[in-house]
KOLKE-678054 format. One record per atom (N, C-alpha, C): residue number from 0; residue in three letters; x, y, z. Coordinates in steps of 0.05 Angstrom, whole numbers, m for minus. Layout:
<recs>
(NUM ALA (X Y Z))
...
</recs>
This chain:
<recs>
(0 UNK (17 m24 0))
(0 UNK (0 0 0))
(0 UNK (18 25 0))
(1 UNK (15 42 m17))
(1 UNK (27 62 m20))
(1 UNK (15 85 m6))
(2 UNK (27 100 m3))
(2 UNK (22 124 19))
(2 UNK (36 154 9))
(3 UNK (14 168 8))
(3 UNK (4 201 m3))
(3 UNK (22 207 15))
(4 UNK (48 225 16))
(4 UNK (63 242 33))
(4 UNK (50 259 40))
(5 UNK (53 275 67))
(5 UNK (39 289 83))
(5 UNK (47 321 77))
(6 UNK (40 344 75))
(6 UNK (53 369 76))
(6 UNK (51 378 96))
(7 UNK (75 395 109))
(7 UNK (81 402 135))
(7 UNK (54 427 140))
(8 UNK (47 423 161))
(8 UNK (25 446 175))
(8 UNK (34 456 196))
(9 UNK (29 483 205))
(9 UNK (33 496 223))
(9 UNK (9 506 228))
(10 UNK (3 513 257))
(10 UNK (m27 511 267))
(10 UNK (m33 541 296))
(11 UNK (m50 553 290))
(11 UNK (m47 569 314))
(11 UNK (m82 571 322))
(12 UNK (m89 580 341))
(12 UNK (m118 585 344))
(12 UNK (m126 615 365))
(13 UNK (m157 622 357))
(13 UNK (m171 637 374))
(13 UNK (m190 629 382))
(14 UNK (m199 643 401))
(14 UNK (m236 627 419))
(14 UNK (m242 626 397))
(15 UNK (m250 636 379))
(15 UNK (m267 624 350))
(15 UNK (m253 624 329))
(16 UNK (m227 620 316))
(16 UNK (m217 623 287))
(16 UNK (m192 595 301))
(17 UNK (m191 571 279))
(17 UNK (m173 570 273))
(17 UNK (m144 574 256))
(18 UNK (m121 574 259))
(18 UNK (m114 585 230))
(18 UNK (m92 563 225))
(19 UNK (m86 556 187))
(19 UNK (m67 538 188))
(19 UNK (m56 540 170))
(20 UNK (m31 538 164))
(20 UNK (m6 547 141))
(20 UNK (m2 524 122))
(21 UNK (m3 507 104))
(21 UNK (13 495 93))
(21 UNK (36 509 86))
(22 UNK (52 496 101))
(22 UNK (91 514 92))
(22 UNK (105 502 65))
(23 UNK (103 506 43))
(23 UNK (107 496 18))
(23 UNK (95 515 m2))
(24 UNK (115 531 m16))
(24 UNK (123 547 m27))
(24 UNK (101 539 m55))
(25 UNK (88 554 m79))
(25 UNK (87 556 m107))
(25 UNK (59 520 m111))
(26 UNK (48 519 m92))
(26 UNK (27 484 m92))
(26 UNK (9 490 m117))
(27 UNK (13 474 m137))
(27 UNK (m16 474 m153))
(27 UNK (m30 456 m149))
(28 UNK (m62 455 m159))
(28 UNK (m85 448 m164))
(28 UNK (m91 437 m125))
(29 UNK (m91 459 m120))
(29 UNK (m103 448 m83))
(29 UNK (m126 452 m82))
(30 UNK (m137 420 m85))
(30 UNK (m160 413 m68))
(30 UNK (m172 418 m39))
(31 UNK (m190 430 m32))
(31 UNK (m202 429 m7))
(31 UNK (m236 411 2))
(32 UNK (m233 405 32))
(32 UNK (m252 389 32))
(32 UNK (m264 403 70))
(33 UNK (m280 408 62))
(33 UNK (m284 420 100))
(33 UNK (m309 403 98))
(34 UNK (m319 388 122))
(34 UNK (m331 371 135))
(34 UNK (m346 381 155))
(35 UNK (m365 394 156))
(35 UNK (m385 403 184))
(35 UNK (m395 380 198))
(36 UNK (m403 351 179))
(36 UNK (m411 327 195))
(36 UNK (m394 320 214))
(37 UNK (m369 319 203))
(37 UNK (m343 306 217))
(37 UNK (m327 312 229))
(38 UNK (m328 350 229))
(38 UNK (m311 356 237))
(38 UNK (m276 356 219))
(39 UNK (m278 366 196))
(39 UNK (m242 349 186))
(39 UNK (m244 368 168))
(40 UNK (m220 365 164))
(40 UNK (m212 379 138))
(40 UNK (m200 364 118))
(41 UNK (m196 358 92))
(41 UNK (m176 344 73))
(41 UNK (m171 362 48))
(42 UNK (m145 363 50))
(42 UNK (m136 392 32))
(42 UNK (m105 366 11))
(43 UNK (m112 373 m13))
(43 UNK (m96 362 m23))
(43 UNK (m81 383 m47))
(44 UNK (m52 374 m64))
(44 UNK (m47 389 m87))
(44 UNK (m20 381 m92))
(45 UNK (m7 399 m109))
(45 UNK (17 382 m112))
(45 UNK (32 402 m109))
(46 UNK (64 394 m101))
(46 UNK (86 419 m98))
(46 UNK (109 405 m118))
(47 UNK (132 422 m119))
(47 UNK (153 407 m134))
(47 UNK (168 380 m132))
(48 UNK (153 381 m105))
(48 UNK (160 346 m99))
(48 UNK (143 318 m109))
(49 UNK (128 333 m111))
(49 UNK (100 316 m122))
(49 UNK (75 319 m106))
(50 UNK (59 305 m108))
(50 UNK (31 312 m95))
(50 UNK (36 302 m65))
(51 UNK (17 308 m50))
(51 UNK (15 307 m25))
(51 UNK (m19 307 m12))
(52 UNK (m23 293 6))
(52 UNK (m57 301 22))
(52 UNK (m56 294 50))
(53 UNK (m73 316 59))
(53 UNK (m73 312 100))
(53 UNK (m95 322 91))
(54 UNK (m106 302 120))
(54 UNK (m130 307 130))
(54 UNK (m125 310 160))
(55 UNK (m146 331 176))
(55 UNK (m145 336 201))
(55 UNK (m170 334 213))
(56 UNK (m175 318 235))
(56 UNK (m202 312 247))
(56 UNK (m194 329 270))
(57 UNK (m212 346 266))
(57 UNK (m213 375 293))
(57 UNK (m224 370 326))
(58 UNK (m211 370 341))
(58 UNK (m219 373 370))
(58 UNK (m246 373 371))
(59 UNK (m252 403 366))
(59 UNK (m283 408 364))
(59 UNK (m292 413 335))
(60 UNK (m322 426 342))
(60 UNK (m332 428 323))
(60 UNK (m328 452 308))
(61 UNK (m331 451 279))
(61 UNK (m327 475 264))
(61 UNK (m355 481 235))
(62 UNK (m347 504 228))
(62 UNK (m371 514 205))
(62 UNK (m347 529 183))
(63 UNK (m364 524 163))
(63 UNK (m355 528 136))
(63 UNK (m354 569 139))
(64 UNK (m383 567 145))
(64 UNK (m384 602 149))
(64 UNK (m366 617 163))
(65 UNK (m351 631 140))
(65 UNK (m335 654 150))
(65 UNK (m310 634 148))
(66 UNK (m304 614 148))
(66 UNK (m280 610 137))
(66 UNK (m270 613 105))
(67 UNK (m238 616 105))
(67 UNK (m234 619 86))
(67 UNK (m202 612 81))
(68 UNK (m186 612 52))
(68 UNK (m161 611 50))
(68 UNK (m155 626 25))
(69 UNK (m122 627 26))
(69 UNK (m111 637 0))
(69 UNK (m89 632 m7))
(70 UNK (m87 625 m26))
(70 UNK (m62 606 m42))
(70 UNK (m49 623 m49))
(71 UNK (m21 627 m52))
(71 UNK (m7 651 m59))
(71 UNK (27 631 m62))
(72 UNK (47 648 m70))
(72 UNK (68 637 m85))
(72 UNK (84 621 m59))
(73 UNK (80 639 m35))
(73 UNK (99 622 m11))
(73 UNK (89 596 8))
(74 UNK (53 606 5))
(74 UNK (43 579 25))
(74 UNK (17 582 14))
(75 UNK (2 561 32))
(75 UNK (m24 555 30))
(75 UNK (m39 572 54))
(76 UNK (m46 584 62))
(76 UNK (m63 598 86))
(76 UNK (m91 594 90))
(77 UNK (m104 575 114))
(77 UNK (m129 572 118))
(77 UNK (m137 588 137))
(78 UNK (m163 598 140))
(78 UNK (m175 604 179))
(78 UNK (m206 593 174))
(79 UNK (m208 565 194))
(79 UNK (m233 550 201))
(79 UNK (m243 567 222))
(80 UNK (m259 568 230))
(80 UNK (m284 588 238))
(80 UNK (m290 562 267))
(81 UNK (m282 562 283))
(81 UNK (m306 548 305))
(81 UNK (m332 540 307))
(82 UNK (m347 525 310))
(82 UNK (m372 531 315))
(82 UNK (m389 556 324))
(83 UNK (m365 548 364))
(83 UNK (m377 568 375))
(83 UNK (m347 580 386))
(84 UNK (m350 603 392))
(84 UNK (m323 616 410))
(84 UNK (m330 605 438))
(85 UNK (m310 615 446))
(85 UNK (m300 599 474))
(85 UNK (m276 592 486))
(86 UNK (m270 584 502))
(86 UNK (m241 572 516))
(86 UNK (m219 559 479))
(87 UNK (m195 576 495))
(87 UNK (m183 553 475))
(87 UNK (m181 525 471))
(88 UNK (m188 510 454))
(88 UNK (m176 476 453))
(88 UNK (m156 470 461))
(89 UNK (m149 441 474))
(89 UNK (m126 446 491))
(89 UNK (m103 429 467))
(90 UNK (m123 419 438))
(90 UNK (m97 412 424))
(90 UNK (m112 414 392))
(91 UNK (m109 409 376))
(91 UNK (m117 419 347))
(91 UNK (m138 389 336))
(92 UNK (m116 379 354))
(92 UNK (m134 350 333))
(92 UNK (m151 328 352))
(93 UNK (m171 312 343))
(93 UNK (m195 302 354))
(93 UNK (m174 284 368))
(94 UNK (m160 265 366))
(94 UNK (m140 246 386))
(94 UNK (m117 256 383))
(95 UNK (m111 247 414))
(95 UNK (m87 262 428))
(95 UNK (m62 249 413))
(96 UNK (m52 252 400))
(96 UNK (m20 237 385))
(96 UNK (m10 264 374))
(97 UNK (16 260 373))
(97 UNK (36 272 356))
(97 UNK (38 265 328))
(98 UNK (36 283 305))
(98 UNK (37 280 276))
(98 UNK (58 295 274))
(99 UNK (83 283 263))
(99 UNK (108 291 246))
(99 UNK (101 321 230))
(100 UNK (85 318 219))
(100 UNK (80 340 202))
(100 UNK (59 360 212))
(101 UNK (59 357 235))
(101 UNK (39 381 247))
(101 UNK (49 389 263))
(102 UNK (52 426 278))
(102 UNK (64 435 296))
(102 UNK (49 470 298))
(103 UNK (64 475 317))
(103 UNK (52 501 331))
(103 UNK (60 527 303))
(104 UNK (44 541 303))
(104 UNK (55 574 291))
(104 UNK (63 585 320))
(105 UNK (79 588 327))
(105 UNK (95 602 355))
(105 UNK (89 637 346))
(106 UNK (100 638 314))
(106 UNK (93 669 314))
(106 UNK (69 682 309))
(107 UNK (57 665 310))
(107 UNK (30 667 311))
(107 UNK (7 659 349))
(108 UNK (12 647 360))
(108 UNK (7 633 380))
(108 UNK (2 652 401))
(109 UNK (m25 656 417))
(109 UNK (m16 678 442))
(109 UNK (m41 659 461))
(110 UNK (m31 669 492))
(110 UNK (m37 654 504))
(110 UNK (m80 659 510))
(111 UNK (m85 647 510))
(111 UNK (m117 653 515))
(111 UNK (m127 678 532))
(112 UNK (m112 682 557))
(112 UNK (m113 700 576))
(112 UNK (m105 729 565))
(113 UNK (m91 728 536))
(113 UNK (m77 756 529))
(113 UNK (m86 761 499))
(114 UNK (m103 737 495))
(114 UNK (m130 743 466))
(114 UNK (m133 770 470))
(115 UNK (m152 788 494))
(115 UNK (m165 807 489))
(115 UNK (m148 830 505))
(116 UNK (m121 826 515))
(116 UNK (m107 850 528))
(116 UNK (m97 864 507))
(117 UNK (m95 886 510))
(117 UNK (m79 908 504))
(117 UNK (m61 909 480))
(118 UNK (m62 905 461))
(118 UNK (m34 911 442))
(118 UNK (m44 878 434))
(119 UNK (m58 860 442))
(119 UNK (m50 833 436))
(119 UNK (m67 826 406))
(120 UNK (m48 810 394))
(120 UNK (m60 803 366))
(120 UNK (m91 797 366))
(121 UNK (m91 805 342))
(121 UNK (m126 804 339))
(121 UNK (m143 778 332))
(122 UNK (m148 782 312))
(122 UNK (m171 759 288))
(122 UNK (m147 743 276))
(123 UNK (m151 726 265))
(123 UNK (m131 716 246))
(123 UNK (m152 734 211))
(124 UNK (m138 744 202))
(124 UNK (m140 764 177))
(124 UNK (m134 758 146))
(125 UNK (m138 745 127))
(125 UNK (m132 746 100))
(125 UNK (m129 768 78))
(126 UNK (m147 793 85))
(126 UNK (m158 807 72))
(126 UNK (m134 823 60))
(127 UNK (m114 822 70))
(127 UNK (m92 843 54))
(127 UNK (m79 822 34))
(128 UNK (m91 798 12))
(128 UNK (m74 784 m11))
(128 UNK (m92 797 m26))
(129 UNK (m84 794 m50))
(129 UNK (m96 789 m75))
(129 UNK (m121 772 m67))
(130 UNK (m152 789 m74))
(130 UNK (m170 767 m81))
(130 UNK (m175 750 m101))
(131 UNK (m161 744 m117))
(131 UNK (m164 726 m139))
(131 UNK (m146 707 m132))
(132 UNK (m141 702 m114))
(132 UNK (m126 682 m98))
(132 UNK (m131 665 m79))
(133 UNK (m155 686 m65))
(133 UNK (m169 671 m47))
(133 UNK (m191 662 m46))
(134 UNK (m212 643 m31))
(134 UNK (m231 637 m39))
(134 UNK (m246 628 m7))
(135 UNK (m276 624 m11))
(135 UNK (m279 615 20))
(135 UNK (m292 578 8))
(136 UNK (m306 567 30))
(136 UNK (m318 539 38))
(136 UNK (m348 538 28))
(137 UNK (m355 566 24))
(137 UNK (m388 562 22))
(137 UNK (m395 562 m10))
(138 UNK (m375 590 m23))
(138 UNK (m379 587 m50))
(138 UNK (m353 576 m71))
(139 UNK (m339 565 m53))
(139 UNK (m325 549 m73))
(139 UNK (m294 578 m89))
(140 UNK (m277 565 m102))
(140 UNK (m255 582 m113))
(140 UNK (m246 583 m138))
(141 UNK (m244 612 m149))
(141 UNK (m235 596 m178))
(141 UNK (m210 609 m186))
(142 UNK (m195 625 m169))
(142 UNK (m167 639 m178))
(142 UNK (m151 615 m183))
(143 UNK (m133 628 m200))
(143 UNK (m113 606 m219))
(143 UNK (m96 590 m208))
(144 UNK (m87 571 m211))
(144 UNK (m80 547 m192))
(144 UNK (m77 529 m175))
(145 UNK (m105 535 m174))
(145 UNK (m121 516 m150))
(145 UNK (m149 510 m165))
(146 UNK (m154 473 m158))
(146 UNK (m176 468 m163))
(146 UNK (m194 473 m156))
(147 UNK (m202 478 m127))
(147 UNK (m229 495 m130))
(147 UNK (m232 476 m94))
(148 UNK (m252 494 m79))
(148 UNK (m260 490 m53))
(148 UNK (m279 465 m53))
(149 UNK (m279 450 m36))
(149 UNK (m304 433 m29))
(149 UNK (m331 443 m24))
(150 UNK (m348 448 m36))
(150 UNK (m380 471 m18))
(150 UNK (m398 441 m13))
(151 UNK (m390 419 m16))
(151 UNK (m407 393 m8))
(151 UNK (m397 392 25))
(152 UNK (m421 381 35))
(152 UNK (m416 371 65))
(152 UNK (m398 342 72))
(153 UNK (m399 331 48))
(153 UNK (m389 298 52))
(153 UNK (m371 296 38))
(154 UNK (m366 306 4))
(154 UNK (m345 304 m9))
(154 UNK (m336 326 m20))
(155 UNK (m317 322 m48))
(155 UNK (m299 343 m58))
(155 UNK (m320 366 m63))
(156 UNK (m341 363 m65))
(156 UNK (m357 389 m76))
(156 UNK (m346 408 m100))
(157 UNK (m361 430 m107))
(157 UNK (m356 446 m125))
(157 UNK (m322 442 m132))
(158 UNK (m310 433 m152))
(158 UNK (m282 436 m153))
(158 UNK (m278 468 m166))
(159 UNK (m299 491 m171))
(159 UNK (m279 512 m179))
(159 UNK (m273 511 m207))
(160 UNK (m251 525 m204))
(160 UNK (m233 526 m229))
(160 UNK (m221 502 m237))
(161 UNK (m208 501 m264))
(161 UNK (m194 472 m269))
(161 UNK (m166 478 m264))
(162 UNK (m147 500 m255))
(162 UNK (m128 492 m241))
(162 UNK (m105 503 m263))
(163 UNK (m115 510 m287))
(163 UNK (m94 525 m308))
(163 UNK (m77 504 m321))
(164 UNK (m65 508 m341))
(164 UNK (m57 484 m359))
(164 UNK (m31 481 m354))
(165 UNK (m31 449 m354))
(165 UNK (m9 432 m348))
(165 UNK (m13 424 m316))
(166 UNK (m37 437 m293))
(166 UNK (m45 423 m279))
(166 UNK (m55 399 m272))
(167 UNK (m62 381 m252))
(167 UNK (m69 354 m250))
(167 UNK (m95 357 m257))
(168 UNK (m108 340 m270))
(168 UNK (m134 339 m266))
(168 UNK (m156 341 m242))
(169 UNK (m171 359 m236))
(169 UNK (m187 353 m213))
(169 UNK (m202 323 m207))
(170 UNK (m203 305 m218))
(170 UNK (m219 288 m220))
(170 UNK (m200 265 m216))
(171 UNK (m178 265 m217))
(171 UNK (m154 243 m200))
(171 UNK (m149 255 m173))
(172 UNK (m153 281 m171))
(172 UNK (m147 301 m142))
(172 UNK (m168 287 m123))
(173 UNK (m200 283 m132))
(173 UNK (m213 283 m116))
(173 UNK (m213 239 m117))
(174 UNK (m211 227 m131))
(174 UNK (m198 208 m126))
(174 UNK (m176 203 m106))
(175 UNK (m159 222 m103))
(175 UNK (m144 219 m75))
(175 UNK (m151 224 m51))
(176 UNK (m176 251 m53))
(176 UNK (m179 253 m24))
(176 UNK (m205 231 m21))
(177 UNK (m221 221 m34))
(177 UNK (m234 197 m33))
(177 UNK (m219 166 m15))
(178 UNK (m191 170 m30))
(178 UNK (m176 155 m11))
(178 UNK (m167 153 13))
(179 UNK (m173 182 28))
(179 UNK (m177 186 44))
(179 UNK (m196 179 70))
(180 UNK (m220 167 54))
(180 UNK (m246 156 70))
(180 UNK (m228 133 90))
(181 UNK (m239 136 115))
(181 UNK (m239 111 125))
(181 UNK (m209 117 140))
(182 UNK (m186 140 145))
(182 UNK (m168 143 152))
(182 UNK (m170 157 191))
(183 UNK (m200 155 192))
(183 UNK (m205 163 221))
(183 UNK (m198 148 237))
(184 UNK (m187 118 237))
(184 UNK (m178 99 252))
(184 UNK (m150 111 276))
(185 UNK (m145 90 291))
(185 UNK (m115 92 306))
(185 UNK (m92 95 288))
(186 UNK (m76 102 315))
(186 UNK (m45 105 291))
(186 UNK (m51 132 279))
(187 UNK (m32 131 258))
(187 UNK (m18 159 243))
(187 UNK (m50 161 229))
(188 UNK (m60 146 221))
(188 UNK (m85 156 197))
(188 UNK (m114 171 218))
(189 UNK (m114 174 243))
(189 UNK (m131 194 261))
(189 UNK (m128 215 252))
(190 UNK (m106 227 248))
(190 UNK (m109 263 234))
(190 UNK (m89 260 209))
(191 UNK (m86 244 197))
(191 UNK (m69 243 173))
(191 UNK (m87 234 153))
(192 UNK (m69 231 120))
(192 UNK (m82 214 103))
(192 UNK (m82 191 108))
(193 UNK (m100 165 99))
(193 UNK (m95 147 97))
(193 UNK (m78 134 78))
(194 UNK (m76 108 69))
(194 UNK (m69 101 52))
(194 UNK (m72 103 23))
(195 UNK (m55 100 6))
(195 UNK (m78 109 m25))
(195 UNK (m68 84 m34))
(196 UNK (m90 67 m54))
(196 UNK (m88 52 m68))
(196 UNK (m75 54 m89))
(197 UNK (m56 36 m92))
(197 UNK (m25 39 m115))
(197 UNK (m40 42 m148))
(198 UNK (m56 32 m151))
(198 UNK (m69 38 m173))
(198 UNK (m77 63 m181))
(199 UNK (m100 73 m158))
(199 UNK (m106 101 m154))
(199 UNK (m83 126 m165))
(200 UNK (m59 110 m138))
(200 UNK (m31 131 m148))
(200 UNK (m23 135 m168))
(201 UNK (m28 107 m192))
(201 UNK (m7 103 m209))
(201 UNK (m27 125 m230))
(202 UNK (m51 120 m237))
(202 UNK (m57 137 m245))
(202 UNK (m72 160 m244))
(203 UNK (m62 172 m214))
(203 UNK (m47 207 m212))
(203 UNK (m33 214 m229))
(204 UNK (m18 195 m218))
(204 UNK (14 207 m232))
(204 UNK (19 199 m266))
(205 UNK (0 192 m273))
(205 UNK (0 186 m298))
(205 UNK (m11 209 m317))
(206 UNK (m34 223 m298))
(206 UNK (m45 251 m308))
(206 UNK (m29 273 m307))
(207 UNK (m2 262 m296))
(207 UNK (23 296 m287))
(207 UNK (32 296 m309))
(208 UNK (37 270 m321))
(208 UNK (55 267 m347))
(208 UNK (57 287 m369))
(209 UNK (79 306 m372))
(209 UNK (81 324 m389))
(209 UNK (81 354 m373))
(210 UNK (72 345 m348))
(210 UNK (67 376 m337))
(210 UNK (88 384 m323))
(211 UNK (86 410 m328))
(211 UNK (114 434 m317))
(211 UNK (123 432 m292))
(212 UNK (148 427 m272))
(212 UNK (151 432 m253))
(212 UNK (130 443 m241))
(213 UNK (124 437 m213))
(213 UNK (104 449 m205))
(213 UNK (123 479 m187))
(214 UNK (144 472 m182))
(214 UNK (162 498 m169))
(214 UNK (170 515 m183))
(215 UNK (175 510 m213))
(215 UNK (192 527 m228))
(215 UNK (171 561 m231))
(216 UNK (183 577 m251))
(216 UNK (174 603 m252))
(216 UNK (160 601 m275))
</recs>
């Protein structure tokens, strides 16, 4: 069984906003998947290394409304919206384990008690990129190099845009995060991807064939 490499996340939160970085520079055709049933997220796409997918099953509960992200040349930038505000979570993900590829935004990070003092950081904010970059969960995204947001409650939903040419196909994309079903179990697959079926993979990567570095300029 072959296995979807993970992209590194960095993670910070407020009584109501979460916020989360994919740290990987220039990602095309990123898929998103936000889950109000489940609670999760599954965000997939490819970098110069090749494709990659995480999924995150959230502590608590969250809503599509008012979240949002934006793809831009240095990272991936999400903020999930809480249900409700309140006390901070005391950890990001629904079971307690350590994931390799998940960790704190420190420069981002402030303590609950100093949320609302004086000088202390605010909202987590997108609004100063390029909007043709960004997109939210409810109506889906169509700026250039990204497939497009999930607006379904269960699956890939609306894919958006097709991701600009020499991108992956959306339709092997959402084949991966499909592969993802069923990764809620123990072990590494509780807040990670699961496994992807070698077949599945083989033809991903069969749809890259011919396409441009995904890092280059």
């Amino acid at each position: 069984m072959t296995t979807v490499p993970r992209a590194p996340i960095k993670w910070a939160q407020r009584k109501g906003q979460l916020y989360l970085k994919i740290d990987q520079p220039d990602i095309k055709d990123v898929v998103f998947d936000v889950n109000e049933e489940t609670n999760s997220l599954k965000v997939s796409g490819v970098t110069k290394d090749g494709p990659f997918a995480n999924q995150i099953d959230f502590h608590g509960a969250i809503k599509k409304e008012g979240s949002m992200f934006v793809v831009h040349g240095k990272a991936t930038e999400i903020i999930i919206m809480k249900a409700e505000s309140g006390p901070h979570w005391p950890r990001l993900t629904k079971e307690k384990m350590r994931y390799h590829w998940l960790s704190v935004d420190w420069s981002r990070d402030i303590d609950e008690e100093d949320e609302d003092g004086a000088g202390a950081k605010k909202k987590f904010d997108l609004s100063g990129y390029d909007p043709s970059q960004m997109g939210d969960f409810m109506s889906g995204y169509d700026g250039a190099g990204a497939a497009g947001a999930g607006a379904g409650a269960g699956g890939a939903g609306d894919m958006g845009g097709a991701g600009g040419a020499g991108g992956m196909d959306p339709a092997k994309l959402q084949e991966m995060l499909a592969s993802l079903q069923g990764a809620g179990g123990g072990g590494e697959g509780a807040g990670g991807a699961g496994g992807m079926d070698p077949e599945a993979l083989q033809k991903m990567m069969a749809s890259m064939g011919g396409a441009p570095d995904a890092g280059s300029d």
